[in-house]
Structures are given as structure tokens and as C-alpha cells.
Backbone as CSV, one residue per row, in Angstrom:
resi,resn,N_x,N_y,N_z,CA_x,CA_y,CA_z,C_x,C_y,C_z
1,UNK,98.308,-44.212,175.233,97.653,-43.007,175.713,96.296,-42.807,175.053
2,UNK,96.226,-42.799,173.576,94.756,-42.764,172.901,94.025,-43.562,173.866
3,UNK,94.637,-45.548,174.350,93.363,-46.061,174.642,92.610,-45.316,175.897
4,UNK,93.580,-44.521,177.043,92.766,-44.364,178.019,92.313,-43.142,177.755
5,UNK,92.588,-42.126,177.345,91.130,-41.651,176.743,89.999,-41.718,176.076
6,UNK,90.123,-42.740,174.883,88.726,-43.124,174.479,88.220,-44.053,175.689
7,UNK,89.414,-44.387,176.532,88.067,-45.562,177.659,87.652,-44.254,178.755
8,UNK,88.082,-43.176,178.853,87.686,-41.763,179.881,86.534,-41.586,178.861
9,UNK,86.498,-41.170,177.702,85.533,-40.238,177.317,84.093,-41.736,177.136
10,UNK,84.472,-42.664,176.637,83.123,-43.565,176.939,82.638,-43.896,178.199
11,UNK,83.375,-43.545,179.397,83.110,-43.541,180.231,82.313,-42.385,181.046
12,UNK,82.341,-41.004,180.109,81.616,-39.913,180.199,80.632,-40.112,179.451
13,UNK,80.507,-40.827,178.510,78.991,-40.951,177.330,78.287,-41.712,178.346
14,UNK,79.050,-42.950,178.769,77.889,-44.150,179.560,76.920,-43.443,180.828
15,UNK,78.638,-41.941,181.236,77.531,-41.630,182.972,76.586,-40.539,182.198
16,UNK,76.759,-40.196,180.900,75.685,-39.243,180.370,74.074,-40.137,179.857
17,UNK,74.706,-40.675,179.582,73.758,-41.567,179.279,72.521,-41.944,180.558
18,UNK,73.044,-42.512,181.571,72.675,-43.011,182.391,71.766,-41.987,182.991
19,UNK,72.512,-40.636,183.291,72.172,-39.398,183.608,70.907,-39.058,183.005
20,UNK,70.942,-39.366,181.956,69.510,-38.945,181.233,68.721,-39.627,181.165
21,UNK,69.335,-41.041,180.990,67.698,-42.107,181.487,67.092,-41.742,182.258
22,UNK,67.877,-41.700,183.910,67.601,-41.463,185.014,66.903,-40.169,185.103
23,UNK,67.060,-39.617,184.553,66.444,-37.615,184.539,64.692,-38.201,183.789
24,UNK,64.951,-38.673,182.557,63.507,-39.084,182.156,62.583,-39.813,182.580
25,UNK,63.195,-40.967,183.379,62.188,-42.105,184.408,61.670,-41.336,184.972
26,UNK,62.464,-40.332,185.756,61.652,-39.439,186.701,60.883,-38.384,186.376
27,UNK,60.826,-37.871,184.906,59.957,-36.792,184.619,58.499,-37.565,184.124
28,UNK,58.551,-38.835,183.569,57.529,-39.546,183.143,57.112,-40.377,184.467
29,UNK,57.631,-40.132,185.468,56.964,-40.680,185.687,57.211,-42.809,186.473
30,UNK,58.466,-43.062,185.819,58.633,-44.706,185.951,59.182,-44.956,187.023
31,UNK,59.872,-43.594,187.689,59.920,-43.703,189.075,59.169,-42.813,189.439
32,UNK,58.545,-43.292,191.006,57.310,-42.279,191.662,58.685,-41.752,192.657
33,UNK,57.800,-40.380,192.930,58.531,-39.563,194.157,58.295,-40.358,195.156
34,UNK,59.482,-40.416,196.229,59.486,-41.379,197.262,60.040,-42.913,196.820
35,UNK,60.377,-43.224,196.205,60.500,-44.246,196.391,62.035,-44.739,196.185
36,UNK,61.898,-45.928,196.863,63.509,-45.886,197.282,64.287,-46.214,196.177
37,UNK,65.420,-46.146,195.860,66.233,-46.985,195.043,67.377,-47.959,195.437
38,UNK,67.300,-49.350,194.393,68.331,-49.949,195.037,69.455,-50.497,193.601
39,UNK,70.318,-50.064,194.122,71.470,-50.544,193.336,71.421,-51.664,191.725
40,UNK,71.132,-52.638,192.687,71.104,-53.821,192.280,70.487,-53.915,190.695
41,UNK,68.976,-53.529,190.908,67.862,-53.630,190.239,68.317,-52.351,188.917
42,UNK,69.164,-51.332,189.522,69.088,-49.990,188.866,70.578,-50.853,187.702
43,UNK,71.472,-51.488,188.139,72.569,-52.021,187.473,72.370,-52.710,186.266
44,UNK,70.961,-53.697,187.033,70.610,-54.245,185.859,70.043,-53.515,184.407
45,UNK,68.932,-52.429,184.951,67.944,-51.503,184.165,68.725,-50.646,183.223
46,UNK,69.658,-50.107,183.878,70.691,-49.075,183.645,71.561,-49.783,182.600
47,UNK,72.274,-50.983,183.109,73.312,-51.358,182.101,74.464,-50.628,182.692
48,UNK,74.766,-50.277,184.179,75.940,-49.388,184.018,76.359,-49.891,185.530
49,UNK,77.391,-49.309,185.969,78.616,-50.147,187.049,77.749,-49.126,188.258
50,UNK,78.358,-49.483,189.436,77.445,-48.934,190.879,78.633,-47.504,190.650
51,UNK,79.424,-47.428,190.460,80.225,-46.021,190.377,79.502,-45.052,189.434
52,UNK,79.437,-45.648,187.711,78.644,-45.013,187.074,76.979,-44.353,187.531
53,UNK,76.397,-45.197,188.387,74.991,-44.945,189.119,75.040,-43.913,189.969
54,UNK,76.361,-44.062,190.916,76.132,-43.719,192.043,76.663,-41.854,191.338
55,UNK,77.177,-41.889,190.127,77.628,-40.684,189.632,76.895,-39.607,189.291
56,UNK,75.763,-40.179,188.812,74.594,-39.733,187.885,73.566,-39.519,189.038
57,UNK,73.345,-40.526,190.443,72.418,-39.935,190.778,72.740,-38.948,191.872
58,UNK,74.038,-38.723,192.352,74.957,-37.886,193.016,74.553,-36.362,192.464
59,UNK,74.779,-36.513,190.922,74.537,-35.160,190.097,72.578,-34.621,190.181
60,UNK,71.993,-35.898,190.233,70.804,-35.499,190.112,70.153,-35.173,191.649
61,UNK,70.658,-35.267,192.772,70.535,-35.363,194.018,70.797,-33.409,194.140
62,UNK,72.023,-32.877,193.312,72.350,-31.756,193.392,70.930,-30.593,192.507
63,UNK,70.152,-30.935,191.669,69.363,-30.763,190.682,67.786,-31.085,191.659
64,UNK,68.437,-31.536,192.837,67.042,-31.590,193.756,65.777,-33.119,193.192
65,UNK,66.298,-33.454,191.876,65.172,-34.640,191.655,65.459,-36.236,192.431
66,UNK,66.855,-35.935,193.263,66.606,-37.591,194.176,67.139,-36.829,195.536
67,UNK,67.384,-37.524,196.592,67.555,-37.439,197.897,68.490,-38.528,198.668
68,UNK,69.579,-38.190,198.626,70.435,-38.873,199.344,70.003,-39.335,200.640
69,UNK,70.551,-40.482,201.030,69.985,-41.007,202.089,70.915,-41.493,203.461
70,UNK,72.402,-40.842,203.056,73.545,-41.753,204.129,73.630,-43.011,203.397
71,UNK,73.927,-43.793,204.621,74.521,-45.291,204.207,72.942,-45.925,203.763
72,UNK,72.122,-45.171,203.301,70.893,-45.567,203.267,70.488,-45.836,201.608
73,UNK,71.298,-44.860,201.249,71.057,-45.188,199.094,70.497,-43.204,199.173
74,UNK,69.716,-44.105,198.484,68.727,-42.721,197.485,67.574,-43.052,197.372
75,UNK,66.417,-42.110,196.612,65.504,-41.581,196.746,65.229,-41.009,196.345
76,UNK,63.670,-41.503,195.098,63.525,-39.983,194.292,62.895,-39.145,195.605
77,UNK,62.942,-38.088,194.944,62.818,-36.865,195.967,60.513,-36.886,195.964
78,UNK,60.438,-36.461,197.081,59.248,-36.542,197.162,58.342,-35.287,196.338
79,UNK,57.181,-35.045,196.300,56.489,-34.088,196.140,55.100,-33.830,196.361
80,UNK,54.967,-32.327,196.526,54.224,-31.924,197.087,53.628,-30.482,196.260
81,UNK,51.969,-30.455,196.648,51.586,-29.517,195.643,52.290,-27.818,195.988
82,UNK,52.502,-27.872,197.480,52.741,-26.493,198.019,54.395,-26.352,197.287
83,UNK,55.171,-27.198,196.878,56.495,-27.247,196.375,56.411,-27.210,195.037
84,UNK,55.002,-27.628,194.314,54.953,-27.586,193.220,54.753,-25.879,192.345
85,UNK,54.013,-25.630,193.479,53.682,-23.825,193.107,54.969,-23.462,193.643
86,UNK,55.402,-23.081,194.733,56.911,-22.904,194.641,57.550,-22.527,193.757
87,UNK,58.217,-23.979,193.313,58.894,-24.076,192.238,58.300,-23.331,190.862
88,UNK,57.330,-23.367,190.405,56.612,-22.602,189.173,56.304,-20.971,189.350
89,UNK,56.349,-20.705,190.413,56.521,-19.179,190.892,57.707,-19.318,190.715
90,UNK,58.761,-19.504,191.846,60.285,-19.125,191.449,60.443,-19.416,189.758
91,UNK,60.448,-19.945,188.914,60.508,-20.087,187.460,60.219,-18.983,186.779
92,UNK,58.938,-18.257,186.919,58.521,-17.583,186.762,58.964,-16.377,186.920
93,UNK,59.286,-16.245,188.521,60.103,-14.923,188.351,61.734,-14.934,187.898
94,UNK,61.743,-15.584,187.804,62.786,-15.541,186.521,62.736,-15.260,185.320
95,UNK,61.922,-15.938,185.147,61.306,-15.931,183.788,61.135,-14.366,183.273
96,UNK,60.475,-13.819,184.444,60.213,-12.548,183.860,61.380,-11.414,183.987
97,UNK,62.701,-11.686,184.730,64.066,-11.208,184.450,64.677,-11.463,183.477
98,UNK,64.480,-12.287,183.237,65.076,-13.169,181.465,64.426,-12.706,180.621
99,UNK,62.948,-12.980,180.022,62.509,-12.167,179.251,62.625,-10.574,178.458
100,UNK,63.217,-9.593,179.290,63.599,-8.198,178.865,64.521,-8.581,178.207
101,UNK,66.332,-9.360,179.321,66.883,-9.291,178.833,67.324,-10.080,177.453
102,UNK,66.726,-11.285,177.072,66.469,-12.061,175.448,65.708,-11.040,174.526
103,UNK,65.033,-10.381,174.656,64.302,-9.347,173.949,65.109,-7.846,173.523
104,UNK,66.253,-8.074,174.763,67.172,-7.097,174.400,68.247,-7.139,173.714
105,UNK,68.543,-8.665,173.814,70.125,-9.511,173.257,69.691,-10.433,172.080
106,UNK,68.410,-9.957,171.914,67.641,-11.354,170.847,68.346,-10.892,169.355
107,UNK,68.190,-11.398,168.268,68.554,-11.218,167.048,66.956,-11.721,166.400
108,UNK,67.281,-11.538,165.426,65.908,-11.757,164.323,65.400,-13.445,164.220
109,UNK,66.833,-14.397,164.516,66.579,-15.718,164.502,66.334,-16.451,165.397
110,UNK,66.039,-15.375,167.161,65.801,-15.835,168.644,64.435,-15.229,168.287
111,UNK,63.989,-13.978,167.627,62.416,-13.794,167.511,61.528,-14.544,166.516
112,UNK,62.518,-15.189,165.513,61.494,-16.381,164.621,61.513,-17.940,165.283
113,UNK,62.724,-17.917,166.117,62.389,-19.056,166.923,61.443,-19.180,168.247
114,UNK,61.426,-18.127,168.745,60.520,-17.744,170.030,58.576,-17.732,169.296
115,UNK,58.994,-17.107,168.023,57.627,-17.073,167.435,57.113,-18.195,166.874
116,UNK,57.812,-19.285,166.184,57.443,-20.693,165.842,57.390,-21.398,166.849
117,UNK,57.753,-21.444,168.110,57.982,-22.214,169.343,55.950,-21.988,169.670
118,UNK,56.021,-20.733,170.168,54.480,-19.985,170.467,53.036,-20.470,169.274
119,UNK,53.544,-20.019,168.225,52.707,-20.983,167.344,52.555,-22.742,167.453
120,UNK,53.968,-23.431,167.651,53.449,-24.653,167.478,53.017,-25.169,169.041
121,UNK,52.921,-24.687,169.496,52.427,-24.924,170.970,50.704,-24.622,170.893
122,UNK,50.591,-23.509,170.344,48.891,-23.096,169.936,48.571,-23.618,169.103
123,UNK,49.233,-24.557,168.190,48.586,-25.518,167.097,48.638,-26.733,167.737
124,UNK,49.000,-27.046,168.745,49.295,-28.581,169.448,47.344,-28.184,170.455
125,UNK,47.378,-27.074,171.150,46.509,-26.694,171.866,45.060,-26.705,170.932
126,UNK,45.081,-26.368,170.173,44.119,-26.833,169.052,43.552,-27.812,168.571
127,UNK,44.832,-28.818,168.199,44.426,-30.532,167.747,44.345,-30.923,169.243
128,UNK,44.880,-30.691,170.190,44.290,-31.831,171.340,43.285,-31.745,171.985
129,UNK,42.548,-30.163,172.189,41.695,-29.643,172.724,41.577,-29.630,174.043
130,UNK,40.553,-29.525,174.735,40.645,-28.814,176.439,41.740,-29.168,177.533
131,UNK,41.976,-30.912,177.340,42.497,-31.191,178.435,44.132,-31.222,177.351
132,UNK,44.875,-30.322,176.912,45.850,-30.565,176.465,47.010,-30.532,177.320
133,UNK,46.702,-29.695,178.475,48.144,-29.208,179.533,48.354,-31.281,179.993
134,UNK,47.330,-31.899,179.463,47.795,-32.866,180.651,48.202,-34.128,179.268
135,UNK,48.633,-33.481,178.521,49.377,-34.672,177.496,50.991,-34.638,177.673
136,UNK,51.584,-35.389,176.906,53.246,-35.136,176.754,53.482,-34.336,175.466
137,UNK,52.440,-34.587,174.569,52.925,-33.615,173.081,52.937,-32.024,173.877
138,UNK,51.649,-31.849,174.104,51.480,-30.080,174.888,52.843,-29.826,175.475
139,UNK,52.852,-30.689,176.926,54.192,-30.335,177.570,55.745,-30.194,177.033
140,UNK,55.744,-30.746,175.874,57.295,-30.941,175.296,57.555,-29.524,174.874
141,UNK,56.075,-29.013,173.771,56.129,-27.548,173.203,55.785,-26.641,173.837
142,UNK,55.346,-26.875,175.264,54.958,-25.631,176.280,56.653,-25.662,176.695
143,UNK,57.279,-26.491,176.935,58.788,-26.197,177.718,59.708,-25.636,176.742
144,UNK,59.565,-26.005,175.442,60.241,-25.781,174.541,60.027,-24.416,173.939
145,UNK,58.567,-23.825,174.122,58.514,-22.716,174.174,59.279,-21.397,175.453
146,UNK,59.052,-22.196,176.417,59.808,-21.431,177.114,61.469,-21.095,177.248
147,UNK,61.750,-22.383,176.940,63.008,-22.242,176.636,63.187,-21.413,175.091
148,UNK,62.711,-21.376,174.435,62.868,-20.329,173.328,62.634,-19.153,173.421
149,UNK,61.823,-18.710,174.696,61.575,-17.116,175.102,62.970,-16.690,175.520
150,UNK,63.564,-17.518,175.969,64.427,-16.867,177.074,65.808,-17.114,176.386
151,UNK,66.170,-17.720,175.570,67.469,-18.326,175.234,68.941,-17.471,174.984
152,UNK,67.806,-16.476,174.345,69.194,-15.284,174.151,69.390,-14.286,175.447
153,UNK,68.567,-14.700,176.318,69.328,-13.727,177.358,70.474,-13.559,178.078
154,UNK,71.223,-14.411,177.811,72.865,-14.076,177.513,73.395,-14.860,179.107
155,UNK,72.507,-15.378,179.623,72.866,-16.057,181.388,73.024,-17.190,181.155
156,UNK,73.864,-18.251,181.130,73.939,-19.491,180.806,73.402,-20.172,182.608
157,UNK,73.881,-19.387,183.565,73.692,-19.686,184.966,72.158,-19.597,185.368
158,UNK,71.478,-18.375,185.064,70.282,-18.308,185.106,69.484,-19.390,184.325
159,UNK,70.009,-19.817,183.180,68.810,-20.305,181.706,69.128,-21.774,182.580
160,UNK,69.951,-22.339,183.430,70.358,-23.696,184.188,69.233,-23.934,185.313
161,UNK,69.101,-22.607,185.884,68.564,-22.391,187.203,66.951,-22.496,186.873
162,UNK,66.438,-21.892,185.813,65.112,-22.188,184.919,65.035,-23.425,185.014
163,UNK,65.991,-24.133,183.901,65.337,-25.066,183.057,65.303,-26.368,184.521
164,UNK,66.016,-26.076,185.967,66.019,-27.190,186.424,65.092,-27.060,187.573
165,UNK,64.220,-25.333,187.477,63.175,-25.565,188.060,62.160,-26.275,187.422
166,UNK,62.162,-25.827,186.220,61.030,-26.370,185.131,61.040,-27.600,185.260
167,UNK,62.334,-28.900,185.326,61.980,-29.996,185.165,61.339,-30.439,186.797
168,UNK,61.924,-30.139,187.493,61.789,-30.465,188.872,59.825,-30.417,189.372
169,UNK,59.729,-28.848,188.918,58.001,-28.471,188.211,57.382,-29.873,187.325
170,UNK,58.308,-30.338,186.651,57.133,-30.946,186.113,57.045,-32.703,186.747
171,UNK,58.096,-32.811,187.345,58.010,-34.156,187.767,56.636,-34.166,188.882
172,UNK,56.341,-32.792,189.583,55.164,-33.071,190.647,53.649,-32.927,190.140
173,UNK,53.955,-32.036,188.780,52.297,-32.137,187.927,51.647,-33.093,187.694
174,UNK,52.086,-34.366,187.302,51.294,-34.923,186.757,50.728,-35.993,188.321
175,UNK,50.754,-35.747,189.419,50.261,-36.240,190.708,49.681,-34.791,191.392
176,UNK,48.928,-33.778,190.858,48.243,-32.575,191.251,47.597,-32.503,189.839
177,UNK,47.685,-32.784,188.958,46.363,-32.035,188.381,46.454,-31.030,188.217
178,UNK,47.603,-30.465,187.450,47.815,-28.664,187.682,47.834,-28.521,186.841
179,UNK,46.914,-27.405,185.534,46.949,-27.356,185.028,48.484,-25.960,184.843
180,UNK,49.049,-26.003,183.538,49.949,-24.779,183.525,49.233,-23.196,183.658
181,UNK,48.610,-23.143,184.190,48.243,-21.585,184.124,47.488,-21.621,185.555
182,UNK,47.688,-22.808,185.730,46.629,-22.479,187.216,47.787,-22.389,188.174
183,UNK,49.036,-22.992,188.019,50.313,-22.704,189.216,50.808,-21.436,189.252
């Protein structure tokens, strides 16, 4: 009995795993929107079985960053600048429902984390200078700031619904040129 649970739960690390490669190719970038995927190539890259693949990108298909295709495969999901504001408006107004309530449910160690988050983001904005929205250091502590505004607002459903506009947001920035304050 132990063995088939440690072979269940490595079998949950491998589709986590995979899950997150797959989530990062696509925020950097190593897959472009549109483009197709095929099994084969992903088995090799991946290191993981067509069940494990087909698991991870099933989940990410739900998260809106690929596009099922029928008997056709998948597909990162395309993008577009009018989807890109979209998405960063809807974020936003969230954002600003969340905000009261973390400010209301916050403790002293959600306002020194919200406040070091804000600082090291304006010290990153500093050393990189003008064009910083369009680095990966900026972006890690601009998201990370946001996610620290909002953390204690007590919605685990909402803070999901954010963070998977935010990523979805950022997979179409860096093919628009958007800066964060201009969406």
C-alpha cells in the first residue's frame, strides 16, 4: 500500500512540475501565442508521459493560457492587445474590491509586507531606469507587489481569479509594448 502512494503522490509532483514548466514557457515567452503543440516534441522537452501532458495542459486550457483543439491537440492561446487591456482592467477591478478588504483583515505583518513589496519595486525602478516595466526583474516585483496588496483579503477564490488574470496579462505584454500604467 505505501508503494502506490508514493508512486500517486510522485505522480502529482511530476504533473506539478510539468504544470509549471509549461505555465513559465508561456509567460517568458518560449512558447509564442498561437502556436501549435505537439505531443511528441513536448514528451521529449517535458520529460513526462502524454497522460501527464495532456493533464497539465487540460488544467492550463481551464486558466485560459492554451486552447484546446478537438482531435486537433492544443494551442497556446492567442493574443491580442484589445484582450490585453481587458484582462488588466478586469484585474484591476478587482483589485480595487480586494484592496479595502486586505486593509481591513490586514495585520501589522500584511502592512510591512505590502510596504517592503512597494519599496523594493521603487528601488528596482530606480537601478533600471526608464524602460524598467519592460525587464523581468521590474515585472517579478511589480506582481509580487500586487500580490502583497491584496493577500490578506481573506478570498482565496478571488486572490485565484487575480493572480490568473495577472498571468494571462502578462503573457500578451511583452508582444504590445505596454507599458504597466498605460493598460
Amino acid at each position: 500500500m505505501t508503494l502506490i502512494v508514493a508512486s500517486n503522490e510522485q505522480a502529482r509532483t511530476l504533473a506539478a512540475d510539468v504544470l509549471s514548466r509549461l505555465h513559465a514557457d508561456i509567460v517568458t515567452s518560449r512558447l509564442k501565442p498561437g502556436e501549435p503543440l505537439r505531443f511528441e516534441p513536448l514528451k521529449e522537452a517535458y520529460a513526462a508521459s502524454f497522460t501527464t501532458l495532456r493533464e497539465a495542459l487540460t488544467t492550463l486550457v481551464a486558466d485560459g493560457l492554451f486552447v484546446s483543439e478537438g482531435q486537433r491537440g492544443f494551442r497556446v492561446a492567442p493574443v491580442s492587445r484589445t484582450d490585453l487591456v481587458d484582462l488588466t482592467e478586469t484585474r484591476v477591478l478587482i483589485e480595487r474590491q480586494l484592496i479595502p478588504l486586505a486593509i481591513e483583515k490586514g495585520d501589522d505583518d500584511w502592512e510591512v509586507a505590502a510596504s517592503a513589496a512597494l519599496h523594493r519595486m521603487t528601488l528596482a525602478e530606480q537601478r533600471i531606469g526608464p524602460k524598467y516595466a519592460l525587464t523581468s526583474e521590474w515585472k517579478l516585483v511589480h506582481r509580487q507587489f500586487h500580490e502583497a496588496l491584496v493577500s490578506a483579503c481573506g478570498s482565496p477564490i478571488l486572490l485565484g481569479v487575480r493572480a490568473n488574470l495577472f498571468a494571462r496579462a502578462a503573457l500578451s505584454q511583452p508582444f504590445f509594448h505596454v507599458s504597466a500604467y498605460q493598460a
